[in-house]
N, CA, C and O of each residue as an XYZ file, in Angstrom:
548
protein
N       0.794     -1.176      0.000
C       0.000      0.000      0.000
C       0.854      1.264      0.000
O       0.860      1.861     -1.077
N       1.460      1.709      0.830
C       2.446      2.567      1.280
C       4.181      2.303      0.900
O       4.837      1.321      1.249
N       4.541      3.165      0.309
C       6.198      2.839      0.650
C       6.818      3.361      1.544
O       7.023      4.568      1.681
N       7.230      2.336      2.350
C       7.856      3.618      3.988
C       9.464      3.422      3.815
O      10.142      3.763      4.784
N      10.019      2.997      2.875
C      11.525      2.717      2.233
C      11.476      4.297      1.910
O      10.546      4.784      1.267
N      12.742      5.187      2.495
C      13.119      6.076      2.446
C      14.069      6.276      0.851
O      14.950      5.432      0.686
N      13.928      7.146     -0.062
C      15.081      7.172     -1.267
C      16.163      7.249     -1.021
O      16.888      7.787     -0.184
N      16.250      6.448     -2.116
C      18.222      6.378     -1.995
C      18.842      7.580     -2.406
O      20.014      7.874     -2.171
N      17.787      8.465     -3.206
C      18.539      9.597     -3.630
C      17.849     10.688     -3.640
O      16.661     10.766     -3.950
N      18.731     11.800     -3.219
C      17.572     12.886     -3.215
C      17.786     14.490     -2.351
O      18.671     15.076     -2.974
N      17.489     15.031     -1.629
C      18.028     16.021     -0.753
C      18.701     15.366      0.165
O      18.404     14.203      0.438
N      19.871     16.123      0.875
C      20.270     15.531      2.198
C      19.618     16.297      3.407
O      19.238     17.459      3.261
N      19.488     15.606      4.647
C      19.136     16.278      5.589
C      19.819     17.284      6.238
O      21.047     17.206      6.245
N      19.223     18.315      6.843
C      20.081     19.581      7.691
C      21.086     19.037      7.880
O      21.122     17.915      8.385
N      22.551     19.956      7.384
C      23.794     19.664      8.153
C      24.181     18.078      7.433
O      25.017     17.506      8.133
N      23.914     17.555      6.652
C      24.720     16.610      5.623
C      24.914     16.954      4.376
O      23.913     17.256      3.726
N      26.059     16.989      3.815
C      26.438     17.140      2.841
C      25.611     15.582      1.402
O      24.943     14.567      1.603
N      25.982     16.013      0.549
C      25.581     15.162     -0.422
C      26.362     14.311     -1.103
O      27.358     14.789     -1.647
N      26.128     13.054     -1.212
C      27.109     12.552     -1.742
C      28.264     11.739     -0.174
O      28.160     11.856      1.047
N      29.259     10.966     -1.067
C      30.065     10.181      0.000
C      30.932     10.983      1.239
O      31.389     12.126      1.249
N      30.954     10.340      1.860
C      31.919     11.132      3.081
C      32.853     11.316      2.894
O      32.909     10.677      1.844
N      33.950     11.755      3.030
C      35.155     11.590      3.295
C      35.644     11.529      4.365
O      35.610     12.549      5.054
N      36.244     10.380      4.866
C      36.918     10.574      6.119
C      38.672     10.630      6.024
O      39.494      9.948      5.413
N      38.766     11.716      6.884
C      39.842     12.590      6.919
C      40.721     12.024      7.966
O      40.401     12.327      9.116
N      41.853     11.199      7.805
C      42.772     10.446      8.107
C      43.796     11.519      9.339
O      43.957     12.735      9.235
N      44.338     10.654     10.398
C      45.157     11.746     10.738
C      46.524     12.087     10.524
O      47.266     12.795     11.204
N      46.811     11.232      9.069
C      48.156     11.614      8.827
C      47.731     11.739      7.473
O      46.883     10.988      6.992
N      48.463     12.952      6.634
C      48.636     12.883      4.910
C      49.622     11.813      4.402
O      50.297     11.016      5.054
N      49.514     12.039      2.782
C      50.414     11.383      2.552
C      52.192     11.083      2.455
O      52.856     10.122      2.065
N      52.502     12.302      2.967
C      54.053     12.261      3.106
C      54.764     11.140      3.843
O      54.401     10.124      4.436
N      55.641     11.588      3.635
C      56.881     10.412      4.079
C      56.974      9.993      5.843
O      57.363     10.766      6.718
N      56.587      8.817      6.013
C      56.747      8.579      7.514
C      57.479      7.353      8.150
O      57.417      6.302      7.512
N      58.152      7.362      9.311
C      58.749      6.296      9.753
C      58.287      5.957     11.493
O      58.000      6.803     12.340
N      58.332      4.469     11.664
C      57.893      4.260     13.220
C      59.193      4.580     14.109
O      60.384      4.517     13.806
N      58.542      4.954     15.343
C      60.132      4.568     15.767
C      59.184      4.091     17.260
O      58.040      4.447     17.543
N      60.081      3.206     18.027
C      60.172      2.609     19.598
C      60.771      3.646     20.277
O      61.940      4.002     20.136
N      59.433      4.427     21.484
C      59.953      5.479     22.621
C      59.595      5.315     23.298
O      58.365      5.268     23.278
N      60.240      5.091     24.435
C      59.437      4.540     26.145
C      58.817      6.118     26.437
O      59.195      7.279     26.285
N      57.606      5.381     26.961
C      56.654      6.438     27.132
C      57.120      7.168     28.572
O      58.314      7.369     28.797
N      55.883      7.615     29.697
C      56.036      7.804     30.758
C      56.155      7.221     31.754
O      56.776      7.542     32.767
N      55.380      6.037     31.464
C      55.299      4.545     32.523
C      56.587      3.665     32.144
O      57.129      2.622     32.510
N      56.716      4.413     31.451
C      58.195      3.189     31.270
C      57.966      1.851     30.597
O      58.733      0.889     30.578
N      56.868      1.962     30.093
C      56.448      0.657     28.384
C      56.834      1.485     27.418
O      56.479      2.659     27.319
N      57.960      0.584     26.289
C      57.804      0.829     25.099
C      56.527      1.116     24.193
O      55.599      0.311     24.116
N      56.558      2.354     23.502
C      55.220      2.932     22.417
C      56.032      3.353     21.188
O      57.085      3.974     21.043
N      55.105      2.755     20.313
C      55.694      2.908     19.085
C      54.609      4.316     18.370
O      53.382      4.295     18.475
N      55.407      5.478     17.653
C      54.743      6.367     17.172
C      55.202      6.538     16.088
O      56.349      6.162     15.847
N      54.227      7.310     14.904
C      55.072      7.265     13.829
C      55.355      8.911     13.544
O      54.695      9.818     14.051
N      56.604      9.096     12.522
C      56.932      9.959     12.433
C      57.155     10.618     11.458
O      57.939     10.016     10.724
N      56.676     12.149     10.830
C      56.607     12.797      9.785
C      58.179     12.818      9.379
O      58.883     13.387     10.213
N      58.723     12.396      8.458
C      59.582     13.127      7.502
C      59.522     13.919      6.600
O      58.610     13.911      5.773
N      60.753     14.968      6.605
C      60.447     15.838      5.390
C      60.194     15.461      4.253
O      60.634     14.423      3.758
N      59.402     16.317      3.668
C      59.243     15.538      1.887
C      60.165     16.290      1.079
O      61.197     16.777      1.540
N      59.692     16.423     -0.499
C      60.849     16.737     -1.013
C      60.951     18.345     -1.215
O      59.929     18.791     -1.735
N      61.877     19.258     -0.945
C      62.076     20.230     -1.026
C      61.869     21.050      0.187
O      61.849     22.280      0.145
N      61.710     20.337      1.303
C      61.317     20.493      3.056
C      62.817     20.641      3.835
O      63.814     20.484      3.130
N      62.934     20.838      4.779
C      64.602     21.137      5.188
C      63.964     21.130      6.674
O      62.982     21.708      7.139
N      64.743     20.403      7.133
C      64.573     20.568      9.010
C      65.398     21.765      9.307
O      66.359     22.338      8.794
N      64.389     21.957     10.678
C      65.471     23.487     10.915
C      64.962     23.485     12.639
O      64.129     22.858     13.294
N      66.219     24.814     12.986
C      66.075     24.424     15.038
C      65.626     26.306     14.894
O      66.327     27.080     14.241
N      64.643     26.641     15.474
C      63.840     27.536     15.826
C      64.993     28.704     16.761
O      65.114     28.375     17.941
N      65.626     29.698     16.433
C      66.698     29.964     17.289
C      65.616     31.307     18.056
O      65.690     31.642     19.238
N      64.826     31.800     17.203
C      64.235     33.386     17.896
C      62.732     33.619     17.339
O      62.328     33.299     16.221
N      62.047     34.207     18.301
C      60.843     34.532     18.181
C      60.630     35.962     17.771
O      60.905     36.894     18.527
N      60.076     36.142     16.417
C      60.351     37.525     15.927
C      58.977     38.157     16.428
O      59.088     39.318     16.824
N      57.849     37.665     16.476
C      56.933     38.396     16.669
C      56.184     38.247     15.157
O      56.682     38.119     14.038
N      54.961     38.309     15.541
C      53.963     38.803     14.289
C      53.935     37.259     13.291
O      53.828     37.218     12.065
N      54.052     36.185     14.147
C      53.931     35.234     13.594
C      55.330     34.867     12.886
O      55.285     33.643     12.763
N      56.439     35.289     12.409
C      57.543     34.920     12.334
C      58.782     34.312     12.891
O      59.345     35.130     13.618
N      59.317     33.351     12.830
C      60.246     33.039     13.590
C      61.737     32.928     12.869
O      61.812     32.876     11.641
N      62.661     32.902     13.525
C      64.325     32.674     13.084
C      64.784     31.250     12.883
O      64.899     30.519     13.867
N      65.009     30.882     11.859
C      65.263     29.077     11.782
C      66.456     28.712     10.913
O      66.520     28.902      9.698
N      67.515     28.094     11.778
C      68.631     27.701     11.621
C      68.558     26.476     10.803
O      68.341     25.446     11.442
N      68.736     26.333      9.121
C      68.002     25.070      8.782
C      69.326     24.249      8.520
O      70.453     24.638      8.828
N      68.965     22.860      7.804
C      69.919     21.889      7.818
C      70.716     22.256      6.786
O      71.889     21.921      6.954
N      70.424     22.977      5.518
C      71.626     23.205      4.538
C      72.279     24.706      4.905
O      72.483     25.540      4.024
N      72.566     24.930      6.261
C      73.476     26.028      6.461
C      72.620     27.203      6.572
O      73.131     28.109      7.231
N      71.604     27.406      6.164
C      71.417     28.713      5.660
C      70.538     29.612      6.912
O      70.231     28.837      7.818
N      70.211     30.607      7.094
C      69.171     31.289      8.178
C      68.171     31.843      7.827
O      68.279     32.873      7.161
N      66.885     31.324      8.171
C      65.857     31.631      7.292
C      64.807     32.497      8.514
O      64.950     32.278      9.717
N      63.877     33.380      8.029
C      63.367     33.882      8.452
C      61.230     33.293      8.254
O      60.568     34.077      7.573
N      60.936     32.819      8.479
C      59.638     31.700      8.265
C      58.564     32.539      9.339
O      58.664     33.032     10.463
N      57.358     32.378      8.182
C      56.120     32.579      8.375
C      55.303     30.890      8.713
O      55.445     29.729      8.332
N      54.246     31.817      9.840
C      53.793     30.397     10.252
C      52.621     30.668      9.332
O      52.367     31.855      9.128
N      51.787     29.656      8.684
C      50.906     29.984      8.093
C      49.654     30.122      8.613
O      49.480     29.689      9.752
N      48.298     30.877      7.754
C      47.179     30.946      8.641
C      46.407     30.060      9.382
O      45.809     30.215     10.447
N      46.600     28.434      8.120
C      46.144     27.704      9.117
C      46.408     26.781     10.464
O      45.693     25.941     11.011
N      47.996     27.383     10.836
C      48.346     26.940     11.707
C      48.718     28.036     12.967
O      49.455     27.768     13.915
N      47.976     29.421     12.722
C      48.469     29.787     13.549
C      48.091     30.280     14.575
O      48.701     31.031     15.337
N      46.754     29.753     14.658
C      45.900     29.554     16.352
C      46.601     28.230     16.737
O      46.642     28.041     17.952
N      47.083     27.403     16.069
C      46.549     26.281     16.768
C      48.321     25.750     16.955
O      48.537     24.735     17.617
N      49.034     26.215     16.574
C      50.656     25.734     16.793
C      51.447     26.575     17.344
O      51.934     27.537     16.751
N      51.609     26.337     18.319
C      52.695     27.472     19.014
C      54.316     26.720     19.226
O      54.668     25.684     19.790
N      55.075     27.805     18.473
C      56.937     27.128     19.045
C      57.840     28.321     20.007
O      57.656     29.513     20.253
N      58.680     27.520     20.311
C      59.164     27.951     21.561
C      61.091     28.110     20.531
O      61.485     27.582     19.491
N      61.512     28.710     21.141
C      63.026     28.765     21.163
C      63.761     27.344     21.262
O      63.472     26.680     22.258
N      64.698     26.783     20.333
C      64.832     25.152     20.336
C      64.078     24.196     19.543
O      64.335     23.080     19.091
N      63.073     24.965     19.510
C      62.005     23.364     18.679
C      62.456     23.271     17.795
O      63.139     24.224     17.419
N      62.345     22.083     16.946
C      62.701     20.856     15.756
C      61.549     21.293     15.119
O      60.437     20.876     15.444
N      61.772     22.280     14.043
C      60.341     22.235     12.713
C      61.076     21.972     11.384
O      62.280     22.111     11.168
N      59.815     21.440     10.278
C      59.943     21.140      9.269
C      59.650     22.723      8.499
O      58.959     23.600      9.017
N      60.336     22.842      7.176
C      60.147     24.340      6.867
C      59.897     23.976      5.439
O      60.057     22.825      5.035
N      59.421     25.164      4.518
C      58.947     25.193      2.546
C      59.638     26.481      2.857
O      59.168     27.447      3.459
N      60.834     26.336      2.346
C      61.531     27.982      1.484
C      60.504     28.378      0.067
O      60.167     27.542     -0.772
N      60.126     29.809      0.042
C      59.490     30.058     -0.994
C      60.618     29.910     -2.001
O      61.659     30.566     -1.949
N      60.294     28.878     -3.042
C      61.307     29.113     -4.461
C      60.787     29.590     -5.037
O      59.562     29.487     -4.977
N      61.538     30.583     -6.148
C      61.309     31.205     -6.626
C      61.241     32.759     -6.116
O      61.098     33.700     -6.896
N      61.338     32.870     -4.968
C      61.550     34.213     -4.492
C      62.052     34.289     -2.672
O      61.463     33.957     -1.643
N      63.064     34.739     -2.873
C      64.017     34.648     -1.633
C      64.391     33.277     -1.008
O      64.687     33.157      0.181
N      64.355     32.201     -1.943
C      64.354     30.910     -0.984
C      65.281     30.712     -0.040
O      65.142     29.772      0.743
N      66.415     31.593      0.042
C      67.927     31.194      0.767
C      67.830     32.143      1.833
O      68.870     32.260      2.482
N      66.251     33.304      2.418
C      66.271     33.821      3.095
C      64.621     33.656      3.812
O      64.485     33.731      5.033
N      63.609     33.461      3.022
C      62.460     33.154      3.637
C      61.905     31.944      3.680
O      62.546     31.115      3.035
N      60.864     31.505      4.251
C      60.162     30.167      4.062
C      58.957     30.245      4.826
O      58.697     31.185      5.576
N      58.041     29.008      4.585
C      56.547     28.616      5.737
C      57.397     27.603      6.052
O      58.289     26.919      5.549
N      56.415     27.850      7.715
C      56.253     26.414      8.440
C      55.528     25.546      8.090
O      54.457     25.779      7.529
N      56.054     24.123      8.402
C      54.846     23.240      7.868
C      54.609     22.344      8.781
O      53.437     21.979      8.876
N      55.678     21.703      9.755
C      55.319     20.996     11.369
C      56.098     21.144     11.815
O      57.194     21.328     11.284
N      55.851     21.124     13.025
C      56.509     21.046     14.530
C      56.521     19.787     15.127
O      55.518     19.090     15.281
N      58.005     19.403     15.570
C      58.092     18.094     16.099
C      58.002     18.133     17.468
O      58.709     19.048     17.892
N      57.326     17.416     18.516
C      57.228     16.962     19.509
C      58.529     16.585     20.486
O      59.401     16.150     19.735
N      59.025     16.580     21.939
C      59.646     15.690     22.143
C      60.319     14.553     21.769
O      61.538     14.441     21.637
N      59.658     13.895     21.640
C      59.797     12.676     21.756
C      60.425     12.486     20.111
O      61.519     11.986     19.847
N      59.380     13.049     19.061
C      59.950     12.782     17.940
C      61.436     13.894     17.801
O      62.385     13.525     17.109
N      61.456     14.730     18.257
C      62.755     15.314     18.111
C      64.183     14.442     18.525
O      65.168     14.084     17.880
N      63.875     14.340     19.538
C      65.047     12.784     20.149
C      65.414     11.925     19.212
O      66.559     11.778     18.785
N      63.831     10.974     18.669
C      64.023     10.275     17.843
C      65.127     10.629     16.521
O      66.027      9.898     16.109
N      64.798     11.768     16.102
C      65.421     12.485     14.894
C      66.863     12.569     14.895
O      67.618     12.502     13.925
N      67.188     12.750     16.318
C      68.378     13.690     16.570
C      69.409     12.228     16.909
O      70.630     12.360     16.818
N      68.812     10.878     17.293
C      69.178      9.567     17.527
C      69.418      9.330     15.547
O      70.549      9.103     15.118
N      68.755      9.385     15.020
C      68.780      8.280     13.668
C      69.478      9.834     13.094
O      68.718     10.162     12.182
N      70.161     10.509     13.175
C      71.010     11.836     12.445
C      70.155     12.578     11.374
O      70.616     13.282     10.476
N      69.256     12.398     11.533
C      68.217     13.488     10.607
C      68.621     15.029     10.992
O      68.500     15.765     10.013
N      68.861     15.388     11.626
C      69.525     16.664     12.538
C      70.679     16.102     13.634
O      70.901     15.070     14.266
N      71.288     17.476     13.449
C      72.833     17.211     14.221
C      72.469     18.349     15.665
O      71.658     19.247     15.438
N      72.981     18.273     16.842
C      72.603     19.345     17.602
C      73.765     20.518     16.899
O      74.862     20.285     16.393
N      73.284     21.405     17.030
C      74.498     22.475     16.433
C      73.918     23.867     16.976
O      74.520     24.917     16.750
């Protein structure tokens, strides 16, 4: 008599989009490796860890310029002056010392400016600084 079978196709309801979901992973696709770090309790935890991709340069955070800029001592020698970008810059804060990953703009000042692109953690900084991805300097 009635069809009470809802359509398969058709408007979505308030607040759903149309069409398939996407679910949004918490790592992209760049380059990553595990590594073994005793946690706080003192059990081994295995985490994994962002590597730079290509044209990325690790760098050690030497000064806080203000206005969202910072001073970054990177791995091919050079001293770069790096913008954090907008969408990271409620939500990432660095300190003097931290281990970040950096994008020199090419094509215009690359051997003096760049964006941030992550900030390493503890734990993964150690890791880094153990397997020679960075030297302390």
């Amino acid at each position: 008599m009635f069809n009470l079978s809802k359509p398969k196709s058709g408007k979505p309801k308030k607040g759903q989009k149309k069409g398939k979901s996407r679910s949004r992973g918490r790592y992209d696709n760049s380059p990553t490796a595990s590594a073994k770090v005793i946690g706080r309790d003192g059990q081994p935890e295995y985490i994994r860890i962002r590597l730079p991709k290509e044209g990325e340069f690790l760098g050690v955070v030497t000064q806080i310029l203000g206005a969202d800029r910072l001073q970054v001592r990177c791995t091919d020698g050079k001293t770069r002056v790096i913008r954090i970008p907008g969408k990271y810059r409620k939500r990432l804060w660095c300190r003097q010392n931290d281990i970040v990953t950096i994008m020199p703009w090419y094509g215009l000042q690359e051997d003096t400016r760049g964006d941030l692109t992550y900030r390493y953690n503890r734990n993964e900084a150690e890791w880094l600084e153990k397997k020679g991805y960075i030297s302390t300097f």
